[in-house]
C-alpha positions in Angstrom: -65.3 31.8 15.3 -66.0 30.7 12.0 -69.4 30.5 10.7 -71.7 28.4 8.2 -73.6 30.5 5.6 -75.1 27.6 3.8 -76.2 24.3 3.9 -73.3 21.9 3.1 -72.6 19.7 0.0 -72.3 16.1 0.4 -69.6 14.2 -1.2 -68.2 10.8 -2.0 -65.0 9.8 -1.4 -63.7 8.5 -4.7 -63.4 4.3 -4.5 -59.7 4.6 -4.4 -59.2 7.4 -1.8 -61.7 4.8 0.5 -59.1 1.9 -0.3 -56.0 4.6 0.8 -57.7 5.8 3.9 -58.2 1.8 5.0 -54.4 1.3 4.2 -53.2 4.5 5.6 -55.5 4.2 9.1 -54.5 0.2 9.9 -51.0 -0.4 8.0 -49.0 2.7 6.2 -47.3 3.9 8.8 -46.0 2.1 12.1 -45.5 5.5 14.2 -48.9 7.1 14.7 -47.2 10.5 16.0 -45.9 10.4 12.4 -49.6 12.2 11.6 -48.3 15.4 13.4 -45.2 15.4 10.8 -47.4 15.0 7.7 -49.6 17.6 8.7 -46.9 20.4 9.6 -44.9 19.5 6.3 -48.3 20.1 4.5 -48.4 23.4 6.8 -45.0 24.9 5.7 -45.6 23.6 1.9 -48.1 25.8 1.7 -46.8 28.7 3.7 -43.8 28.7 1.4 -46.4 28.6 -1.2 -47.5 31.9 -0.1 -44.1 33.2 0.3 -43.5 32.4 -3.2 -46.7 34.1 -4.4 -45.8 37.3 -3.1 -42.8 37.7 -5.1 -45.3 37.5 -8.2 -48.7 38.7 -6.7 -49.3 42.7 -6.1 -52.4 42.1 -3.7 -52.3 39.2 -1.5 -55.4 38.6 1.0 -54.6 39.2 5.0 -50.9 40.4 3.8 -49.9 41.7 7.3 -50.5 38.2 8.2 -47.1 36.4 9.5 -45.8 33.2 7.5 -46.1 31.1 10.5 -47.3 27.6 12.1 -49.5 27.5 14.9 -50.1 24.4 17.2 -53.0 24.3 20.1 -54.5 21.6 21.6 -57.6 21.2 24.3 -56.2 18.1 26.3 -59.8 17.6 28.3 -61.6 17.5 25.2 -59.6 15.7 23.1 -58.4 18.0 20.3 -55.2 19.4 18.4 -55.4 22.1 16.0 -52.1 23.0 13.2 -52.8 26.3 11.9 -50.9 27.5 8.5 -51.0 31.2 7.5 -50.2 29.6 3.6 -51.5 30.0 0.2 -55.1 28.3 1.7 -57.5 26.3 -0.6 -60.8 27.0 -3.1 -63.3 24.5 -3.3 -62.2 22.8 -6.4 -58.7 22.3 -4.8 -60.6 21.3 -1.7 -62.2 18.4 -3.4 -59.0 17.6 -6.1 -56.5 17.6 -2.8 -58.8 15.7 -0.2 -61.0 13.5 -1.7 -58.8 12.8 -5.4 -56.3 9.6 -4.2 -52.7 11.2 -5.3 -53.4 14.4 -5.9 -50.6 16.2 -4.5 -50.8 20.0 -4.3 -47.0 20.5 -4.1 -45.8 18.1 -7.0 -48.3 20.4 -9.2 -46.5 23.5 -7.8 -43.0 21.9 -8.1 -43.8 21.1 -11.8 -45.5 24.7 -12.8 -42.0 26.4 -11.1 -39.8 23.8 -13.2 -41.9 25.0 -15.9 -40.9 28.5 -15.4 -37.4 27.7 -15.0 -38.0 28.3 -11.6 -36.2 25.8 -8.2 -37.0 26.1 -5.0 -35.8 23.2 -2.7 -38.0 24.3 0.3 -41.3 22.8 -0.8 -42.0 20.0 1.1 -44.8 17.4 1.5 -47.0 16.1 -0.7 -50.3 17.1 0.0 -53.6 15.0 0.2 -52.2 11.5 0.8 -50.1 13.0 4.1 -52.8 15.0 5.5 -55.0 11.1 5.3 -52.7 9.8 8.6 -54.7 12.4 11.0 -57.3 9.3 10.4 -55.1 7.2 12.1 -55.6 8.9 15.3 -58.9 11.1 14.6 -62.5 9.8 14.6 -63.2 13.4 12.4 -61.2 16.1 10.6 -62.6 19.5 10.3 -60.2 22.1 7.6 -60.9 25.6 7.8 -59.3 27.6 4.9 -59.6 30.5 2.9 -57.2 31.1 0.2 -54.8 33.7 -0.9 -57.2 36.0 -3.2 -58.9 39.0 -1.7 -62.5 37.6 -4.0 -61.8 33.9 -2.4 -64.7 32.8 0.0 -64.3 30.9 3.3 -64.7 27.2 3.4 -65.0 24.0 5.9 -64.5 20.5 5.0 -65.1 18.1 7.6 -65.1 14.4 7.6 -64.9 11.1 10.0 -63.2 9.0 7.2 -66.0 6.8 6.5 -66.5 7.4 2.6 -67.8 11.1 2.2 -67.0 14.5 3.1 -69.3 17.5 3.9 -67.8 21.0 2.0 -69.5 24.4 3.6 -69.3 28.3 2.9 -68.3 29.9 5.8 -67.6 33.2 7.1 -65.1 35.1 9.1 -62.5 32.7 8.4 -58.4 34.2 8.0 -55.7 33.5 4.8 -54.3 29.9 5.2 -55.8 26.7 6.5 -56.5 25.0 9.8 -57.0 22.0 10.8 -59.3 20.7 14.0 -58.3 16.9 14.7 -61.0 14.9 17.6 -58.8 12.4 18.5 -60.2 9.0 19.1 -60.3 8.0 23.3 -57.1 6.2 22.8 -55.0 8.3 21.2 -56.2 11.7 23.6 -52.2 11.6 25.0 -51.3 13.5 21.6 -53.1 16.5 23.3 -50.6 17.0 25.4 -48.6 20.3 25.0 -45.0 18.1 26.2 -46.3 15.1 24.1 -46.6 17.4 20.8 -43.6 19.6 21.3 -41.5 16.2 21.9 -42.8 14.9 18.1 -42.1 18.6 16.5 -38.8 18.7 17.9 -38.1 15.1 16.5 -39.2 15.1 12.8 -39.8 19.2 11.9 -37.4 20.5 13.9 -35.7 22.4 10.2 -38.6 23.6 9.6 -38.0 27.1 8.3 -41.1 28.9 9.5 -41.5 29.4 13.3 -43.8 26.8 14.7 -46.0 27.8 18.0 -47.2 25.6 20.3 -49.7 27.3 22.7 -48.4 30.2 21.5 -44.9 29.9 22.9 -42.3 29.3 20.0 -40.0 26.5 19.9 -36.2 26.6 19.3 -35.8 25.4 16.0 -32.8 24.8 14.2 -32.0 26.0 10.4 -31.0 23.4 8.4 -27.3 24.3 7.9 -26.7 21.8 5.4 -29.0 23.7 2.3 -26.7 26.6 3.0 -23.7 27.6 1.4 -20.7 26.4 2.9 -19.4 30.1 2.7 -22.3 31.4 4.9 -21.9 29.3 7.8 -19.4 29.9 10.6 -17.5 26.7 12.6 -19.3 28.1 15.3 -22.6 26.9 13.5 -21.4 23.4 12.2 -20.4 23.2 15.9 -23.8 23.8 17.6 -25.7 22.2 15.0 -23.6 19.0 15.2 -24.4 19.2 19.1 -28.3 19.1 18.1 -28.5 16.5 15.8 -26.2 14.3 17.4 -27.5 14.7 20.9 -23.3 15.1 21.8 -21.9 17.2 24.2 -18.3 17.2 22.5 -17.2 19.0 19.6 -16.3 17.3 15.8 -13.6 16.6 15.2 -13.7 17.5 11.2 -17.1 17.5 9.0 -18.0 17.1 5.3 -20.4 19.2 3.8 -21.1 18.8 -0.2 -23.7 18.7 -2.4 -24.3 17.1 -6.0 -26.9 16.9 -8.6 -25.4 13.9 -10.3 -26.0 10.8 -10.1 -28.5 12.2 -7.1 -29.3 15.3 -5.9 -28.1 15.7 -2.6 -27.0 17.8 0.5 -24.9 16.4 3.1 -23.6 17.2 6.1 -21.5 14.6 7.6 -19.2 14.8 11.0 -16.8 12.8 12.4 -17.0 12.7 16.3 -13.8 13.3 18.6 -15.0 10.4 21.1 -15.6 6.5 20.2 -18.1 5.6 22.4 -17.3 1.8 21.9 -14.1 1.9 22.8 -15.2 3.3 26.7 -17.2 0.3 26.9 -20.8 1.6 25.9 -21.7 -1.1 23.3 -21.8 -1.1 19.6 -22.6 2.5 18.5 -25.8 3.1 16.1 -25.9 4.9 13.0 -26.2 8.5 13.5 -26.7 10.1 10.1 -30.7 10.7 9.7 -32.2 10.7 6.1 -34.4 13.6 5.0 -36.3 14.8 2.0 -37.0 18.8 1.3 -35.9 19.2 5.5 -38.5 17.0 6.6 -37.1 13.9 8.5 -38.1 10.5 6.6 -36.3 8.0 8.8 -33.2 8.6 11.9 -32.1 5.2 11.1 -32.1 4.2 7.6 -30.6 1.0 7.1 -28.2 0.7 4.6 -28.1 4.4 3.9 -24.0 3.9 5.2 -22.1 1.0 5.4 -22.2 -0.9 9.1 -18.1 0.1 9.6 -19.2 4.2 9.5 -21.7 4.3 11.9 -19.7 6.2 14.2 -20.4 9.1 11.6 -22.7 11.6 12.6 -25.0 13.9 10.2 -27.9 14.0 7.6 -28.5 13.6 4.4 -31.1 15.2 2.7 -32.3 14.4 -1.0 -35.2 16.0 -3.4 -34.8 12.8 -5.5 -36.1 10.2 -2.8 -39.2 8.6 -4.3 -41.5 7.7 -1.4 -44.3 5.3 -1.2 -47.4 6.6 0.1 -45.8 7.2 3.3 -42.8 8.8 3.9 -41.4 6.1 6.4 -40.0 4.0 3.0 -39.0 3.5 0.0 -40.0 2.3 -3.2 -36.6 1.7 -4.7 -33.6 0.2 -2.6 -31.6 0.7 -5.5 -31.7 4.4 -4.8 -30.3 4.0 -1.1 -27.7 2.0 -2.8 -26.4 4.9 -5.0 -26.9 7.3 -1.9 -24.5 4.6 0.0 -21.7 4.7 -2.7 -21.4 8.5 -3.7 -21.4 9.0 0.0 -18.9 6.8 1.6 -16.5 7.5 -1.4 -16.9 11.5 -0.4 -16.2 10.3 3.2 -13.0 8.5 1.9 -12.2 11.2 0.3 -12.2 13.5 2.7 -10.3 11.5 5.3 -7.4 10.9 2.2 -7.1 14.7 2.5 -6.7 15.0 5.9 -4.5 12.5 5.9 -2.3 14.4 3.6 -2.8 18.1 4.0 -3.4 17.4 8.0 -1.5 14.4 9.3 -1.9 14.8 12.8 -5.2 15.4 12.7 -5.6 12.3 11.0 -3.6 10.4 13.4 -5.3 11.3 16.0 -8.6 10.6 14.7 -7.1 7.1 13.4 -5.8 6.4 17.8 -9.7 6.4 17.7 -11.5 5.2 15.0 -9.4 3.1 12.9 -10.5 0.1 14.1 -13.9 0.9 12.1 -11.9 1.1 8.7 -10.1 -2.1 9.8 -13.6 -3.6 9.9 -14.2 -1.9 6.6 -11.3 -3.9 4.9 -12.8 -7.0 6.2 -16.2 -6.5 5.1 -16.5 -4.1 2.3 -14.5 -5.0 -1.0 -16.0 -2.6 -3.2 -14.0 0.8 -0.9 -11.5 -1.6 0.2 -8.4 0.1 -2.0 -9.9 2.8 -0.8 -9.3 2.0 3.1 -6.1 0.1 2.4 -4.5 3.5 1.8 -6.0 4.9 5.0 -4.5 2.2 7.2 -1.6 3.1 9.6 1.1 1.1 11.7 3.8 1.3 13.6 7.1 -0.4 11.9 10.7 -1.3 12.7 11.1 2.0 11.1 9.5 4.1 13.0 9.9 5.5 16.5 7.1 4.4 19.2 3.8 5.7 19.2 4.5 6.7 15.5 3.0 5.1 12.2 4.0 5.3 8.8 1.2 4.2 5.9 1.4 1.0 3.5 2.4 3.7 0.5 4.9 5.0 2.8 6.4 1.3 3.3 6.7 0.4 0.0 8.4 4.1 -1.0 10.8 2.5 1.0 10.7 -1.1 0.3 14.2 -2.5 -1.5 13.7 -3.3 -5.4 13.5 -6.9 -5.1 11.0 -7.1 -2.2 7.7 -7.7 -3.6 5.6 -8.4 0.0 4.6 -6.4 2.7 6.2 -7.9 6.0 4.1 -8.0 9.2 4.3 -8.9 12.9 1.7 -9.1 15.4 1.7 -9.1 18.9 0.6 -7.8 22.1 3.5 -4.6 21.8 5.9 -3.1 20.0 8.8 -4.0 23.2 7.1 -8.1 22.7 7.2 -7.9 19.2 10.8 -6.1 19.2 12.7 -9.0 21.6 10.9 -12.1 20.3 13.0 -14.1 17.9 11.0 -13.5 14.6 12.6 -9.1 14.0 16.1 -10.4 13.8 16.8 -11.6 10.6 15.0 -8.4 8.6 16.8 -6.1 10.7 20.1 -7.8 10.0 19.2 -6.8 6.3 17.3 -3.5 6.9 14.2 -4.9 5.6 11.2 -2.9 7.6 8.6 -4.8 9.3 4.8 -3.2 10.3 3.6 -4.1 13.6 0.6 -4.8 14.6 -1.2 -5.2 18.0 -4.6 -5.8 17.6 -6.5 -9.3 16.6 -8.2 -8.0 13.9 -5.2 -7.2 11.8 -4.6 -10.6 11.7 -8.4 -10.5 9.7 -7.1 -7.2 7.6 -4.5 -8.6 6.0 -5.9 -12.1 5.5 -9.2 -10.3 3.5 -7.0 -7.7 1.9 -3.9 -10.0 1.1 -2.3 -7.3 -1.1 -1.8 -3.3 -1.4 -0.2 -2.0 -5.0 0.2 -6.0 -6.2 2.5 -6.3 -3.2 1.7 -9.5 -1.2 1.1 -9.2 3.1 3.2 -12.0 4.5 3.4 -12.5 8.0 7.6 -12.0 9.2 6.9 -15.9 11.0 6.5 -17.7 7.7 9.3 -20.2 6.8 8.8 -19.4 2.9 10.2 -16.2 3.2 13.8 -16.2 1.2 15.3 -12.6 2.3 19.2 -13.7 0.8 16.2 -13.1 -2.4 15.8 -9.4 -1.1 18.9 -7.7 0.8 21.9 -9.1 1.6 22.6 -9.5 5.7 24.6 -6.6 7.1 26.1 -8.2 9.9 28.9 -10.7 9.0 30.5 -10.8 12.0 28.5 -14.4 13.5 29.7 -16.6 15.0 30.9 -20.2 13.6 27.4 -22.6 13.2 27.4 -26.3 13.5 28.7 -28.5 10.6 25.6 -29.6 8.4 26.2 -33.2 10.1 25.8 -32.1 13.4 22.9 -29.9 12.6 21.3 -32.3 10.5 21.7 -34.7 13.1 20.5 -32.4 16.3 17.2 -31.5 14.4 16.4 -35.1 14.0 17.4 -35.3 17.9 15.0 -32.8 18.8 12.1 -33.7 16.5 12.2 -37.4 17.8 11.6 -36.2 20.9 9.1 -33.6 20.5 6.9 -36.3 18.2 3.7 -34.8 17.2 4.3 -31.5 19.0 5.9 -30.2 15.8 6.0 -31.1 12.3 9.2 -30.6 11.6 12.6 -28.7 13.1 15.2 -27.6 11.0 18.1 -25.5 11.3 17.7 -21.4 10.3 19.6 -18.5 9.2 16.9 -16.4 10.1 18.0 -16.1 14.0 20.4 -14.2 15.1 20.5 -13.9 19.2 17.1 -16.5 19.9 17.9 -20.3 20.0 15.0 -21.3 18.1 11.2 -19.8 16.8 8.2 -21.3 15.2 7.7 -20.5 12.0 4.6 -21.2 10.2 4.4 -23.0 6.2 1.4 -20.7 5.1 2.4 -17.3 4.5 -0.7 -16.1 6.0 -1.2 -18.3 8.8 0.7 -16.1 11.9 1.0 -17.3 15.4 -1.2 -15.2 16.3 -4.0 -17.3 13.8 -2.9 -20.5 15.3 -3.6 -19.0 18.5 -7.0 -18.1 17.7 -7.8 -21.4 15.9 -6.7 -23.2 18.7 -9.4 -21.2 21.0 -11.8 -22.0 18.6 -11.3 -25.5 18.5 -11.8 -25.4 22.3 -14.9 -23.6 22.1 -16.1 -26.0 19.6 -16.1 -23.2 16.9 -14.2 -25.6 14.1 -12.1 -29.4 13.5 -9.1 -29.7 12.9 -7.3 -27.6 15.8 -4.5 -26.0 16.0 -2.0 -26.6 12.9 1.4 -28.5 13.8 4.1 -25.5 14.3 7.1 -25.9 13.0 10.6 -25.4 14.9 13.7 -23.4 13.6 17.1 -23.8 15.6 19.7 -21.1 15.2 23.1 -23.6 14.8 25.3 -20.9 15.6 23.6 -20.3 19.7 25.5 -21.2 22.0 22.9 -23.0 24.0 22.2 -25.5 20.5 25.9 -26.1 20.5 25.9 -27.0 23.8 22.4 -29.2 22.9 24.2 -30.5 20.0 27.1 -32.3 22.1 24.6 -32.8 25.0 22.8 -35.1 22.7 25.4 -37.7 22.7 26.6 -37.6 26.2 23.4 -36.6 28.4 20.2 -38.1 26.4 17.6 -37.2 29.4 19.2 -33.6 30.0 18.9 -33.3 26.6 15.3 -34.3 25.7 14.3 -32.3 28.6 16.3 -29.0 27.3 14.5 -29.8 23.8 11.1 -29.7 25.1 11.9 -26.5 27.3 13.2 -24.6 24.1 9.6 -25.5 22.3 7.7 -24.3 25.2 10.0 -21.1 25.1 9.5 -20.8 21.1 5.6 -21.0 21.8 5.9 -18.5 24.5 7.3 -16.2 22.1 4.8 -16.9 19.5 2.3 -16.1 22.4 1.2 -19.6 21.8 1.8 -21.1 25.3 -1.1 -20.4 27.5 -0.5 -22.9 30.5 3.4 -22.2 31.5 3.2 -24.4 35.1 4.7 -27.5 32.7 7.3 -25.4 31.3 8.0 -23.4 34.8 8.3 -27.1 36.8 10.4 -28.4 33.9 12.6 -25.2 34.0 12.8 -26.5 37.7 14.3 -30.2 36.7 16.8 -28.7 34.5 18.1 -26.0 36.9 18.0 -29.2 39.5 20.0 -31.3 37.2 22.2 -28.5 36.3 23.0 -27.8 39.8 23.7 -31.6 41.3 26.4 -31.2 38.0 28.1 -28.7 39.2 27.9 -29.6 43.1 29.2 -33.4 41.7 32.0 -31.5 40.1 32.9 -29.3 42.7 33.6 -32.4 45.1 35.6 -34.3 42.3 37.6 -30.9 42.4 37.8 -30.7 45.8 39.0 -34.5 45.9 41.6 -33.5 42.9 42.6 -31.0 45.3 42.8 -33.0 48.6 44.9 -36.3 46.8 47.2 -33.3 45.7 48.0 -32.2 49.0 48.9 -35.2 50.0 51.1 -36.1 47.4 52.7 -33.0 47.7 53.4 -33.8 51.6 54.6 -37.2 51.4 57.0 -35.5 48.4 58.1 -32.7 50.8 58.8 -36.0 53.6 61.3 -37.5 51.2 63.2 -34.5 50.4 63.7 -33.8 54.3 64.4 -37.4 55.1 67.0 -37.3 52.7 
């Protein structure tokens, strides 16, 4: 136990450390356990101080000592005490540290090393305006500390944060410092062993000297991502990825770089093997934590990654963050900003490579995760390119389950096709018998599928790759005679250009307002008919989700007027065609029935009980036909009989 020799010497606070204490005890920091953070940092700053001393020093005092942190606490009485065997303190640094408003001890040290020529990126803290939060939660603060020279004396500062401090010789007293908080009655739950080792594991869990809490040592983790990639094993990236992201799988790939330009930065980033949204858990939270020096200064910095990576796991650390006061923010956003952009393009870049050098790897993480790229395209212009070259799909060129990317299209695209053909619907086998595949495979001409209702929103926001346009395959502005000739001749005869004319203005009579127009197509090849759209964009999947939002109330205007195309060499619109003139109900009734079936296609129809009762009618109508001409048949037949009897009468008569 320590002892006073000596009456102690009053001191003042200067004016502005009184102003910094008010600010930091009632509104710097928002997490009061933050105080036990700020303290240990200051406790390993100057522990490494020590370390570094005895590189240069010959005689160092208490040099059997170990370079450790200690942690007690009394939780009847009220008090926590963090125990450093560091480079301690002399008087004058005593009063310049603790009662001198930002004064820090380690930026001093930092700048004498840069002097020398000197780095060391373990320093942490910055000493005097961190070790102010134990007021938050301390009605007085007693420091014991002796410092690293065998002729230093012993000394104890003590203060209740008023406006002065008391500073006393003192004897007995070991290298390093220590620090006696008496918590104030409603903070006495900090005593608690659980309680401390739950905020040590939190923010100074890469602390690099062992840290004891009643004496027991925790587990802490080295912070893998100051190291040389060469010196860790996957075993470690593996573990370590387990720890930070509280996962129980394994990454699937990580990224670990650092760079001195623009920032200087060390990051370890990893991409998970499960997306937790897509079982159902809710919209994931960002997962990559934001240090300084090892020292955790926020696990959820907002804007540190843009919103579409926060499955990605990790942390970035930088020495260039310039903190306010306290550590919990920062002073300029435009520094996050930079630390966004060099680190989202390394990201990028890293998942280009795999694509490349490691394709299946990258397909398999795509089957997971591409839907937060897709979201990238939609909301990030600035690494859109980027992400447009990451984007895979299935196509008319490729077997199921298999996708082929938008550079890979257009190394195969014809010379005179300048867009990028799409289709969307619920599956490749919908996609592949609907009505709207046939004319581009009739000229080779390969379509990308899509199956998901935001690809709808991708290629609307991206509208182009390599100055080739997206254009939905449903859009009635598409000329493909313009690309590749058809390579099927063998159709059969269409309707004149009368009849045809003369059947579309039939059917669009009858339809009215249902469409805005029908005309004959060259498009189809074994559907009837198909609704094409007149914005190159606007798919029927878009109609179908405007239409929706018009019920919800979401927008005006509703669903835009489809537009019908009729295939004049079907049989069934041949038969229409001449059914027009002969049967005019049948055939109104066959018009509307070939719309519905064009919507259903489009997966446009979401009611089908008019369509399936009209279906009905038609088979109805359709059968009374053929029983009314079976008994004029039979008739035929009967009258014939009897002619031939009375004939075969005459003969015998005769």
């Amino acid at each position: 136990m320590s002892q006073k020799t000596a009456s102690p010497e009053r001191h003042e606070f200067q004016a502005e450390v009184k102003q910094v204490l008010d600010i930091v005890v009632h509104s710097l920091y928002t997490d009061k356990e933050i105080f036990v953070r700020e303290l240990i940092s200051n406790a390993s700053d100057a522990t490494e101080k020590l370390r570094h001393t005895q590189i240069t020093e010959k005689e160092i005092f208490d040099a059997d000592l170990d370079l450790e942190i200690q942690v007690t606490s009394d939780e009847e009485a009220g008090t926590i005490t963090i125990c450093d065997s560091g480079i301690g303190m002399t008087r004058s640094e005593l009063i310049e540290n603790l009662g001198t408003i930002a004064h820090s001890g380690s930026k001093q040290f930092l700048n004498a090393l840069k002097e020398s020529g000197e780095r060391n990126e373990n320093l942490i803290g910055q000493f005097g305006v961190g070790f102010y939060s134990a007021f938050m939660v301390a009605d007085k603060v007693d420091v014991y500390t002796r410092n690293w020279q065998n002729d230093g004396e012993s000394l104890h500062w003590s203060s209740d944060g008023s406006g002065a401090y008391e500073i006393a010789v003192i004897e007995n007293e070991r290298r390093g410092t220590r620090i006696l908080l008496h918590l104030k009655e409603e903070y006495k739950e900090f005593a608690k062993k659980d309680r401390l080792e739950g905020i040590i594991k939190n923010y100074s869990a890469f602390v690099q000297f062992p840290i004891k809490v009643e004496g027991e040592e925790l587990n802490t983790v080295q912070a893998i991502w100051l190291k040389n990639k060469s010196d860790i094993t996957d075993e470690e990236y593996k573990e370590f990825y387990k720890f930070q992201a509280n996962a129980y799988d394994e990454p699937r790939f990580w990224l670990h770089f650092s760079a001195d330009a623009p920032l200087e930065i060390n990051t370890l980033l990893y991409a998970p093997t499960e997306n937790m949204e897509g079982f159902g858990f809710g919209r994931m939270e960002p997962g990559v934590s934001l240090y300084c020096r090892k020292v955790l200064i926020d696990s959820d910095p907002k804007n540190l990654l843009p919103d579409w990576l926060r499955f990605v796991r990790g942390v970035v650390d930088s020495a260039d963050l310039p903190l306010n006061i306290s550590r919990e923010s920062m002073q300029d956003s435009t520094l996050i900003q930079k630390l966004n952009k060099v680190i989202t393009k390394r990201f990028l870049k890293l998942l280009e490579e795999k694509a490349k050098k490691e394709p299946e790897v990258y397909d398999d993480f795509w089957g997971k995760f591409g839907l937060f790229l897709k979201e990238g395209v939609t909301t990030d212009f600035t690494h859109r390119d980027q992400l447009l070259k990451l984007l895979r799909y299935e196509s008319s060129y490729t077997e199921e389950g298999k996708t082929t990317s938008l550079a890979d299209y257009l190394s195969r695209a014809t010379d005179g096709q300048k867009e990028i053909f799409y289709l969307s619907g619920t599956s490749r086998a919908a996609i592949e018998s609907g009505p709207y595949l046939e004319a581009f495979k009739g000229r080779n001409i390969e379509v990308l599928f899509m199956f998901e209702p935001v690809d709808e929103f991708v290629m609307n926001h991206a509208r182009s790759f390599e100055e080739k346009s997206f254009v939905s395959a449903d859009s009635d502005e598409i000329d493909l005679d313009a690309i590749a000739p058809e390579t099927d001749t063998d159709k059969e005869a269409a309707l004149d250009s009368a009849a045809s004319d003369s059947l579309c203005t039939f059917i669009k009579e009858k339809l009215g307002d249902q469409v805005s127009e029908v005309t004959a197509s060259e498009r189809l090849v074994g559907s009837p008919a198909m609704i094409v759209s007149g914005d190159k964009m606007m798919t029927a999947q878009m109609r179908k989700m405007m239409k929706a939002m018009q019920q919800d109330g979401g927008m005006m205007g509703g669903e835009p007027p489809a537009k019908l195309q009729i295939n004049p060499r079907h049989p069934l619109v041949k038969n229409l065609s001449n059914l027009s003139t002969s049967d005019n109900e049948l055939a109104s009734i066959i018009s509307l029935q070939i719309l519905d079936n064009a919507r259903m296609a489009a997966g446009l129809l979401e009611d089908s009980s008019t369509m399936v009762q009209r279906n009905y009618d038609i088979l109805e109508k359709l059968s009374v036909g053929t029983a009314d001409t079976k008994k004029v048949a039979k008739k035929k037949v009967a009258k014939k009989k009897v002619a031939t009897k009375k004939t075969t009468r005459k003969k015998t008569d005769s």
